[in-house]
PDB file of N, H, CA, C and O in Angstrom:
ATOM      1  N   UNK A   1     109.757  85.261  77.192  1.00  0.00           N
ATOM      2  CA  UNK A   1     109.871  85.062  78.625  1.00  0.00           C
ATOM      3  C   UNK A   1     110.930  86.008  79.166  1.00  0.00           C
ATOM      4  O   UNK A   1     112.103  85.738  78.909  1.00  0.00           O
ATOM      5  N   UNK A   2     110.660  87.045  79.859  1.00  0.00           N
ATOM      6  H   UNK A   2     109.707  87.265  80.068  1.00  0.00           H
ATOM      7  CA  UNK A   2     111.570  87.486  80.562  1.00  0.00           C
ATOM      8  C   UNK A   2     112.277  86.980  81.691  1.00  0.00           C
ATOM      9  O   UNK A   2     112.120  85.778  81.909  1.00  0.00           O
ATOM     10  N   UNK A   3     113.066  87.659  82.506  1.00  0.00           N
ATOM     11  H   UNK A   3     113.194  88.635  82.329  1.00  0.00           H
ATOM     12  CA  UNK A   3     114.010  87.266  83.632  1.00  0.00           C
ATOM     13  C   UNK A   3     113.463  87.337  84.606  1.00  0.00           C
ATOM     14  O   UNK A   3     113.773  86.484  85.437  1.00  0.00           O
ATOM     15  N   UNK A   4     112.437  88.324  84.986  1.00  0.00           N
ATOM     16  H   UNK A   4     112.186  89.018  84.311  1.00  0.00           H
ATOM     17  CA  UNK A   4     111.499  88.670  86.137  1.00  0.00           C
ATOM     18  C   UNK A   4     110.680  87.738  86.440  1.00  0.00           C
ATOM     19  O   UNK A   4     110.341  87.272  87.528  1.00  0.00           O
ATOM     20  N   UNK A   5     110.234  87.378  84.816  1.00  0.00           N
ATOM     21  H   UNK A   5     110.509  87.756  83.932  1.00  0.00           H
ATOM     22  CA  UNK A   5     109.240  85.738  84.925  1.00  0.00           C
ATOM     23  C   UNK A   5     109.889  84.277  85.417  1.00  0.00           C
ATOM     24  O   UNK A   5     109.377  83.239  85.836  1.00  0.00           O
ATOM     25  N   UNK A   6     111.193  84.676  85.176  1.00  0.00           N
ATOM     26  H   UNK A   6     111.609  85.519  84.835  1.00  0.00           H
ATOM     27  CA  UNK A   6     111.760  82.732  84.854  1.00  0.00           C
ATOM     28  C   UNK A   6     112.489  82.809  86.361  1.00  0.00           C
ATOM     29  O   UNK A   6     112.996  81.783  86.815  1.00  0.00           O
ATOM     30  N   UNK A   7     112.521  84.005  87.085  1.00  0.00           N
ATOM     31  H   UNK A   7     112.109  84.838  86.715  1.00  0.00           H
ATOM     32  CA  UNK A   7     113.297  84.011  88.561  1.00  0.00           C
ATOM     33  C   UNK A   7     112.032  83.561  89.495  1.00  0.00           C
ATOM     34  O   UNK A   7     112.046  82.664  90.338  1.00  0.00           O
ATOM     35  N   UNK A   8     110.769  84.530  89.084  1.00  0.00           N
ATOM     36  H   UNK A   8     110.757  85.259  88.399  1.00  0.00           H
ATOM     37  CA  UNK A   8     109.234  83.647  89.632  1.00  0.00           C
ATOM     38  C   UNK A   8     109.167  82.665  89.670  1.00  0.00           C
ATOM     39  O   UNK A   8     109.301  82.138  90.774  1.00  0.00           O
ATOM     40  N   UNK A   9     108.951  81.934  88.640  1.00  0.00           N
ATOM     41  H   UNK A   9     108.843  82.363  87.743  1.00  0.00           H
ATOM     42  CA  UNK A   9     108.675  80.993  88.430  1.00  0.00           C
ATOM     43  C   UNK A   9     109.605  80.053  88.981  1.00  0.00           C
ATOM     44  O   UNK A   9     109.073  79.067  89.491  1.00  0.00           O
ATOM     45  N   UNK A  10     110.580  80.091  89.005  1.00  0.00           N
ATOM     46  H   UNK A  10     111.011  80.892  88.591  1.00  0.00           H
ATOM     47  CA  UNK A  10     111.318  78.782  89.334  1.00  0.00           C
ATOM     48  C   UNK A  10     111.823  79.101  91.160  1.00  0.00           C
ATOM     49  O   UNK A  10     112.211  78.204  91.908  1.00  0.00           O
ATOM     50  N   UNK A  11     111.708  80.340  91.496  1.00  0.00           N
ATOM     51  H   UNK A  11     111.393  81.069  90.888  1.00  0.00           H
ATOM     52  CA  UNK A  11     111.288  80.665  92.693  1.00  0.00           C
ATOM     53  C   UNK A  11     110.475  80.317  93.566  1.00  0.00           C
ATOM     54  O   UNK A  11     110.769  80.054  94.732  1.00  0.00           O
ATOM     55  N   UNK A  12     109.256  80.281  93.022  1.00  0.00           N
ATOM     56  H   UNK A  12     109.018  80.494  92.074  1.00  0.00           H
ATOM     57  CA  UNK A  12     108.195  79.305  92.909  1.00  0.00           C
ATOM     58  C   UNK A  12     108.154  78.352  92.776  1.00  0.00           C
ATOM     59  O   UNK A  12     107.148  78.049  93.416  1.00  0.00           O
ATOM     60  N   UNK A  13     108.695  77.117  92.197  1.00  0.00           N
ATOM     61  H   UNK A  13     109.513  77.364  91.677  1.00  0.00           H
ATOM     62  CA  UNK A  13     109.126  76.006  92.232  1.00  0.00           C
ATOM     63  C   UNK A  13     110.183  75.396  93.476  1.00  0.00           C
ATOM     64  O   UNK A  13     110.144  74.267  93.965  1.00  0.00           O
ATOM     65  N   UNK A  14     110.739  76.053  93.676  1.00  0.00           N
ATOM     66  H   UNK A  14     110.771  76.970  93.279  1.00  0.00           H
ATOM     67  CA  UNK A  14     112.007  75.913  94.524  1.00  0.00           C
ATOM     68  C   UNK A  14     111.105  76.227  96.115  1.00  0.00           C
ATOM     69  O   UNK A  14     111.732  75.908  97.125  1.00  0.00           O
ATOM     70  N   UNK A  15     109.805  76.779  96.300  1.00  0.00           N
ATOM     71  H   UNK A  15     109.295  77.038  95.479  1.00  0.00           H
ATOM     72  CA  UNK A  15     109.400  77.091  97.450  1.00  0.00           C
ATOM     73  C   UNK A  15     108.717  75.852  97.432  1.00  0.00           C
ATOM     74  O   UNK A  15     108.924  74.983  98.279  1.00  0.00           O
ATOM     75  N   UNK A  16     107.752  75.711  96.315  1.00  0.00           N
ATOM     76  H   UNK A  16     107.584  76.417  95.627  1.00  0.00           H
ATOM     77  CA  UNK A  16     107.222  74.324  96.383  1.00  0.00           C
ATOM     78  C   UNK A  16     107.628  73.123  96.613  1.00  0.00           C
ATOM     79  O   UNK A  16     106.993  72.296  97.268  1.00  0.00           O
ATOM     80  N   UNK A  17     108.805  72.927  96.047  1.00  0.00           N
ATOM     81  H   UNK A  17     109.321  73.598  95.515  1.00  0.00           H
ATOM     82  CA  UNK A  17     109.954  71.830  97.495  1.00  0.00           C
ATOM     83  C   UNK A  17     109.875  72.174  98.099  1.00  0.00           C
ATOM     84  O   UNK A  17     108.898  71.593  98.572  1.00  0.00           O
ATOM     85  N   UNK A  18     110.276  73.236  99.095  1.00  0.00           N
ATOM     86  H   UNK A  18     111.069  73.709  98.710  1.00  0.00           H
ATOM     87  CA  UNK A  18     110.164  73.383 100.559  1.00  0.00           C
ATOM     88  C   UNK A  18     109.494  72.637 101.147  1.00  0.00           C
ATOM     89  O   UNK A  18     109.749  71.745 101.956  1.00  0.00           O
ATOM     90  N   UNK A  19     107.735  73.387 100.317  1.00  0.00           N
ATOM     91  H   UNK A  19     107.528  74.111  99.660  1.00  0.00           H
ATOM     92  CA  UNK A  19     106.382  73.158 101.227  1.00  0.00           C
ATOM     93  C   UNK A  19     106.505  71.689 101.254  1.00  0.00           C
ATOM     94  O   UNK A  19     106.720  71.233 102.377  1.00  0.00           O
ATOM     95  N   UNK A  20     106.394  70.573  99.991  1.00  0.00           N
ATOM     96  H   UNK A  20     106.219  70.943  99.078  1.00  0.00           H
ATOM     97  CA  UNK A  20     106.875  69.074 100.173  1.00  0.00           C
ATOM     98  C   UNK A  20     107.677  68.471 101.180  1.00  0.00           C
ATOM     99  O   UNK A  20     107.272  67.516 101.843  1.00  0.00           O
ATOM    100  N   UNK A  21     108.811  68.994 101.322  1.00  0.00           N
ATOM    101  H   UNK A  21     109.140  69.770 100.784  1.00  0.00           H
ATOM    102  CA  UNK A  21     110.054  68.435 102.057  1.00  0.00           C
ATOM    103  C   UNK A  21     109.324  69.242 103.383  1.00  0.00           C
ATOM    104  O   UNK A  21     109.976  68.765 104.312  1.00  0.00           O
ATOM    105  N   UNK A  22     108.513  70.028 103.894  1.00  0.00           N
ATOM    106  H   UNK A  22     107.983  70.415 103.139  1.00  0.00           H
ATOM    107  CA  UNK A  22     108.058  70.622 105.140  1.00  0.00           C
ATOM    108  C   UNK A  22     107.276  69.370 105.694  1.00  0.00           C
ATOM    109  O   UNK A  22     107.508  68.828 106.774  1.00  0.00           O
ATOM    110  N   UNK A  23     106.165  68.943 104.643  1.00  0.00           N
ATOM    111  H   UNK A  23     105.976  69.384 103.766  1.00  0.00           H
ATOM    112  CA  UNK A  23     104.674  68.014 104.811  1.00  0.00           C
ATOM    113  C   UNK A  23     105.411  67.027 105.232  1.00  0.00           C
ATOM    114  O   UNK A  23     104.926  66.432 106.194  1.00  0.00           O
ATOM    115  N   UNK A  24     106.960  66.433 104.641  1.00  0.00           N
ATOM    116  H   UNK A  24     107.354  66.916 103.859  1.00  0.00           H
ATOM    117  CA  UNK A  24     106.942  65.190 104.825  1.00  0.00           C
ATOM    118  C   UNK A  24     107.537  65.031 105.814  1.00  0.00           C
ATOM    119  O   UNK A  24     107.744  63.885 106.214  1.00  0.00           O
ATOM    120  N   UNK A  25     108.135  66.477 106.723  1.00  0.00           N
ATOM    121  H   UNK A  25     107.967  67.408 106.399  1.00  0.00           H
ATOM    122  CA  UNK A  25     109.120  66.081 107.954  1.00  0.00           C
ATOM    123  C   UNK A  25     107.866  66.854 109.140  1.00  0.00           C
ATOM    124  O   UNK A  25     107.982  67.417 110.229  1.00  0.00           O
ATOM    125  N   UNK A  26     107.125  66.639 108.573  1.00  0.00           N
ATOM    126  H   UNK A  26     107.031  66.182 107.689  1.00  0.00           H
ATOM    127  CA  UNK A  26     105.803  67.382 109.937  1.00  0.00           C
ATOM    128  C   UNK A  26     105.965  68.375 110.559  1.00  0.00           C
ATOM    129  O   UNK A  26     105.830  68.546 111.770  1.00  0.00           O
ATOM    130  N   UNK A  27     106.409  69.434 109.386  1.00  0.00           N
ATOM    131  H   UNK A  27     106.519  69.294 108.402  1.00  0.00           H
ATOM    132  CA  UNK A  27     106.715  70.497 110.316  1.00  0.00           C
ATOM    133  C   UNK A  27     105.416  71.191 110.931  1.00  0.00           C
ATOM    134  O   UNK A  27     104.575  70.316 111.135  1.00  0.00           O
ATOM    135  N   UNK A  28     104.913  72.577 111.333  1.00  0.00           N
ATOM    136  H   UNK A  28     105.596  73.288 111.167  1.00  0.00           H
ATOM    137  CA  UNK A  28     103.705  73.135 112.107  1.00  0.00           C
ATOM    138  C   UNK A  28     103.250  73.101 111.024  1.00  0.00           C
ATOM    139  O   UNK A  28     104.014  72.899 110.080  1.00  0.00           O
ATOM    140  N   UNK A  29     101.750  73.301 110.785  1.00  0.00           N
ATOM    141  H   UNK A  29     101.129  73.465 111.551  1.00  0.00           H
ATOM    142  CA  UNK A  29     101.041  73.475 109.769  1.00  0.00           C
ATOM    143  C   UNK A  29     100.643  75.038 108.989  1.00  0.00           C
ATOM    144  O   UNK A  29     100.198  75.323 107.877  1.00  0.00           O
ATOM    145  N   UNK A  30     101.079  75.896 110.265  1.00  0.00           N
ATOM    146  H   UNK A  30     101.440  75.664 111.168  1.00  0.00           H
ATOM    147  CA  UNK A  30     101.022  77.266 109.901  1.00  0.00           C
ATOM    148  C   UNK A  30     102.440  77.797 108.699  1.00  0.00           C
ATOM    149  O   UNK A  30     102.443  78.526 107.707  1.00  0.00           O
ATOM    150  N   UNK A  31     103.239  77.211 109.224  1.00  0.00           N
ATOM    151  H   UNK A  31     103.237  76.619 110.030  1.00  0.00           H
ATOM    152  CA  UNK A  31     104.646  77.529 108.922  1.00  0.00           C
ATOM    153  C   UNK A  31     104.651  76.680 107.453  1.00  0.00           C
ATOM    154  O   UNK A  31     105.256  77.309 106.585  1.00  0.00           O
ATOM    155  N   UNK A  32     104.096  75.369 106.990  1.00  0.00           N
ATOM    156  H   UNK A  32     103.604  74.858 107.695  1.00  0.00           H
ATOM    157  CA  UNK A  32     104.082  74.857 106.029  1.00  0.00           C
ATOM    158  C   UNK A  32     102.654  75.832 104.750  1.00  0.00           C
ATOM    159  O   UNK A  32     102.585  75.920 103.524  1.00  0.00           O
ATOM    160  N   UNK A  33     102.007  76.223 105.588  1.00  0.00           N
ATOM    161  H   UNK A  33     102.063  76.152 106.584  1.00  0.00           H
ATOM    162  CA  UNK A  33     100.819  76.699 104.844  1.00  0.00           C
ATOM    163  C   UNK A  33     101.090  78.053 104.335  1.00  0.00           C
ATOM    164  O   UNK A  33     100.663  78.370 103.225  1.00  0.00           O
ATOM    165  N   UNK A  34     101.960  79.112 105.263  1.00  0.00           N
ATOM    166  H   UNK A  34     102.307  78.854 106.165  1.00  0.00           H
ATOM    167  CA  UNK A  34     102.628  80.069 104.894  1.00  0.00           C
ATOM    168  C   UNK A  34     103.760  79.711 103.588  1.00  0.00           C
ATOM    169  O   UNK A  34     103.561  80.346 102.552  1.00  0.00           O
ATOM    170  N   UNK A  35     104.688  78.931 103.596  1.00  0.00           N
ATOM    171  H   UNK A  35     104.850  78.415 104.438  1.00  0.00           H
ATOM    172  CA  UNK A  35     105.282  78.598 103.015  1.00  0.00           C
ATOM    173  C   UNK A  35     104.717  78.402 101.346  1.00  0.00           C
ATOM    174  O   UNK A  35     105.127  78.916 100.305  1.00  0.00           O
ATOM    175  N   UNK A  36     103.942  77.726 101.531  1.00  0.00           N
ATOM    176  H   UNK A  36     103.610  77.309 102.376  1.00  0.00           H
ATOM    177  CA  UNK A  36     102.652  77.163 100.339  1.00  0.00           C
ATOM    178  C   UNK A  36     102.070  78.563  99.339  1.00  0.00           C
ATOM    179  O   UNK A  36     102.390  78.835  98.182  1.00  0.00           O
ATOM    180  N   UNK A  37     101.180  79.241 100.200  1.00  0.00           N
ATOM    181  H   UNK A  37     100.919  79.020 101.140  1.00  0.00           H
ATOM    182  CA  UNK A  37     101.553  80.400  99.989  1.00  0.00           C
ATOM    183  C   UNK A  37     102.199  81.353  99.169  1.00  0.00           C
ATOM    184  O   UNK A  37     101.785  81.997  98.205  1.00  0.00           O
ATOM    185  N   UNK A  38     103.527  81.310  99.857  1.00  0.00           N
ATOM    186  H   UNK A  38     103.864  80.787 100.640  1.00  0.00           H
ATOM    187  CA  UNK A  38     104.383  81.658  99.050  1.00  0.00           C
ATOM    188  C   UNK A  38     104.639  81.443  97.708  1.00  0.00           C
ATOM    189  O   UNK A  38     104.581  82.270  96.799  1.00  0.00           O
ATOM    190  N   UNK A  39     104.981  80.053  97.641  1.00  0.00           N
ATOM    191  H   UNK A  39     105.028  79.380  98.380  1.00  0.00           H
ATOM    192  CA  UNK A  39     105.216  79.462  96.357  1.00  0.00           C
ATOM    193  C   UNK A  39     104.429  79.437  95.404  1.00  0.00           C
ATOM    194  O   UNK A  39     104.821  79.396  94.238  1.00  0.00           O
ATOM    195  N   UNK A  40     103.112  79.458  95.769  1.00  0.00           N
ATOM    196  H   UNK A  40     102.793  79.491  96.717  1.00  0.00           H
ATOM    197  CA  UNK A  40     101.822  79.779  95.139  1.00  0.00           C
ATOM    198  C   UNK A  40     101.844  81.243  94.584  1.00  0.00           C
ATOM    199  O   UNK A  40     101.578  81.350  93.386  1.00  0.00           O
ATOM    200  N   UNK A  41     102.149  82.492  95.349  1.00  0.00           N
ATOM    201  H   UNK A  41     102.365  82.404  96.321  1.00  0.00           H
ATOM    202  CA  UNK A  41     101.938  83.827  94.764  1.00  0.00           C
ATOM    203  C   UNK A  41     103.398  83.585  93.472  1.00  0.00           C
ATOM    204  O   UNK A  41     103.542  83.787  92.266  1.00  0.00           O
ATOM    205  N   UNK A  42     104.203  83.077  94.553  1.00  0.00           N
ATOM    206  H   UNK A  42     104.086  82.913  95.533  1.00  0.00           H
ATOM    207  CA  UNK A  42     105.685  83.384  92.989  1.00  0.00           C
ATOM    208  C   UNK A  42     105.628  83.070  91.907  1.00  0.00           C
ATOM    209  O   UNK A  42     106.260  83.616  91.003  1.00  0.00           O
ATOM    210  N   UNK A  43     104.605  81.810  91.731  1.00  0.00           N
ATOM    211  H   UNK A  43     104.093  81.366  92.466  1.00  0.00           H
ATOM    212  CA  UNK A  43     104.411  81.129  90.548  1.00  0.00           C
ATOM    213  C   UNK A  43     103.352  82.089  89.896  1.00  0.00           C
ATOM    214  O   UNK A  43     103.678  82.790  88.938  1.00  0.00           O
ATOM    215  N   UNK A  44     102.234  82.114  90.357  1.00  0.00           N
ATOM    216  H   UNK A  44     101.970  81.544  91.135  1.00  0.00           H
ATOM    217  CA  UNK A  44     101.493  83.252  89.934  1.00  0.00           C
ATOM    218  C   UNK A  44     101.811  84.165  89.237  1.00  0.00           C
ATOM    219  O   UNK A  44     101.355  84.245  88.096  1.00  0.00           O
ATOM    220  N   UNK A  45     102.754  85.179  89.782  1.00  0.00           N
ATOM    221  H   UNK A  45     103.124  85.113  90.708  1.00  0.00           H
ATOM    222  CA  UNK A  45     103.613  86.465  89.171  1.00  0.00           C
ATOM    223  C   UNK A  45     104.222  86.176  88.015  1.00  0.00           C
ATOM    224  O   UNK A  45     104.289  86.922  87.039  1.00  0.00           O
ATOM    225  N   UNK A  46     104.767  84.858  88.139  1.00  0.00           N
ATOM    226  H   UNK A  46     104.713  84.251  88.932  1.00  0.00           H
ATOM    227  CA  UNK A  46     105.806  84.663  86.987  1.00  0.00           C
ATOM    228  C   UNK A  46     104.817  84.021  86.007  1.00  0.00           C
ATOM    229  O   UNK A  46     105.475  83.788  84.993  1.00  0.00           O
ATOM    230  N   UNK A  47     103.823  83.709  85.865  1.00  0.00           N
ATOM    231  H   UNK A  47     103.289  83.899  86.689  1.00  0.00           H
ATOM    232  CA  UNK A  47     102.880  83.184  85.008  1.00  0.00           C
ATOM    233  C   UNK A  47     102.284  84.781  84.421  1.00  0.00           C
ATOM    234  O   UNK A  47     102.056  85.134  83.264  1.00  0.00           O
ATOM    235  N   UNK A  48     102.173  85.396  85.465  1.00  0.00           N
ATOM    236  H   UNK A  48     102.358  85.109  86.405  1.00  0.00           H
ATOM    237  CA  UNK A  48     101.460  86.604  84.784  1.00  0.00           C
ATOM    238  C   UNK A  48     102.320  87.617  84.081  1.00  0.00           C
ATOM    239  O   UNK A  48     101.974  88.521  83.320  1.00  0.00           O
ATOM    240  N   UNK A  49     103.131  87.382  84.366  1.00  0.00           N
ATOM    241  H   UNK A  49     103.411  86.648  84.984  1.00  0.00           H
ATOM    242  CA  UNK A  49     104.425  88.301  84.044  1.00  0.00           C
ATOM    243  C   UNK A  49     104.847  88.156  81.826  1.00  0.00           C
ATOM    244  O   UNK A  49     105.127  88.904  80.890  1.00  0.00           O
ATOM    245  N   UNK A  50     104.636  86.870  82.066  1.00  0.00           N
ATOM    246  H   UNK A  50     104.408  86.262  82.827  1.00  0.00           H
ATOM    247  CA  UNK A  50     104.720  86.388  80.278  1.00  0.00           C
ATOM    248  C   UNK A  50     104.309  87.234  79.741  1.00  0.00           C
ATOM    249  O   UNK A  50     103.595  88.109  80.229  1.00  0.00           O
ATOM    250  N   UNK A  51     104.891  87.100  77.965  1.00  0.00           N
ATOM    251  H   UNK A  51     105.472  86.389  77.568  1.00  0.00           H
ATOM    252  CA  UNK A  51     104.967  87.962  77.448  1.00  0.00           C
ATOM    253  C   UNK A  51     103.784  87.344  76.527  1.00  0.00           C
ATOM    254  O   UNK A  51     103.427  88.167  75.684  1.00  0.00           O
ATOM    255  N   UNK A  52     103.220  86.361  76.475  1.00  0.00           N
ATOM    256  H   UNK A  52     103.510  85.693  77.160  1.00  0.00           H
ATOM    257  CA  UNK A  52     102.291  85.391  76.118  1.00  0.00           C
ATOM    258  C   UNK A  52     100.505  85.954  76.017  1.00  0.00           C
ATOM    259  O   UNK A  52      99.608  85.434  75.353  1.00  0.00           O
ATOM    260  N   UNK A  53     100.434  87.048  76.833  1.00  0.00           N
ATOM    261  H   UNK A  53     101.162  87.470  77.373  1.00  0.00           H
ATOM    262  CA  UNK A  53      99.117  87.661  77.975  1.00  0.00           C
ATOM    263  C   UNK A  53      98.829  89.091  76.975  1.00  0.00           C
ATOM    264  O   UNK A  53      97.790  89.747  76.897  1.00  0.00           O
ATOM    265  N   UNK A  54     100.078  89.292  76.294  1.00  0.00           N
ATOM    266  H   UNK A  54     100.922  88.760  76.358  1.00  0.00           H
ATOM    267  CA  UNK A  54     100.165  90.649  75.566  1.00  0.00           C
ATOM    268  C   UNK A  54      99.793  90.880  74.250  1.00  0.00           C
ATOM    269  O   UNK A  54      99.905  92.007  73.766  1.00  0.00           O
TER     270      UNK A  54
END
């Protein structure tokens, strides 16, 4: 596991609270879905990023 992966990934995690703590205080739905998004590509990267794939 590299550093590039485990900053993704938990980058990614840490957005994915956001998007939670967004849903549950009602924020706009654009702004929560963007958010989502996000956390979704970071995790992605850092999944693809492993050294696991090689």
């Amino acid at each position: 596991m590299t550093w590039a992966s485990t900053l993704l990934f938990a980058g990614g995690l840490f957005l994915g609270g956001g998007t939670f703590s967004f849903i549950q205080q009602k924020m706009p739905r654009g702004v929560t879905l963007l958010l989502a998004l996000g956390a979704l590509m970071c995790v992605l990267a850092g999944v693809a990023l492993l050294e696991v794939w090689e």
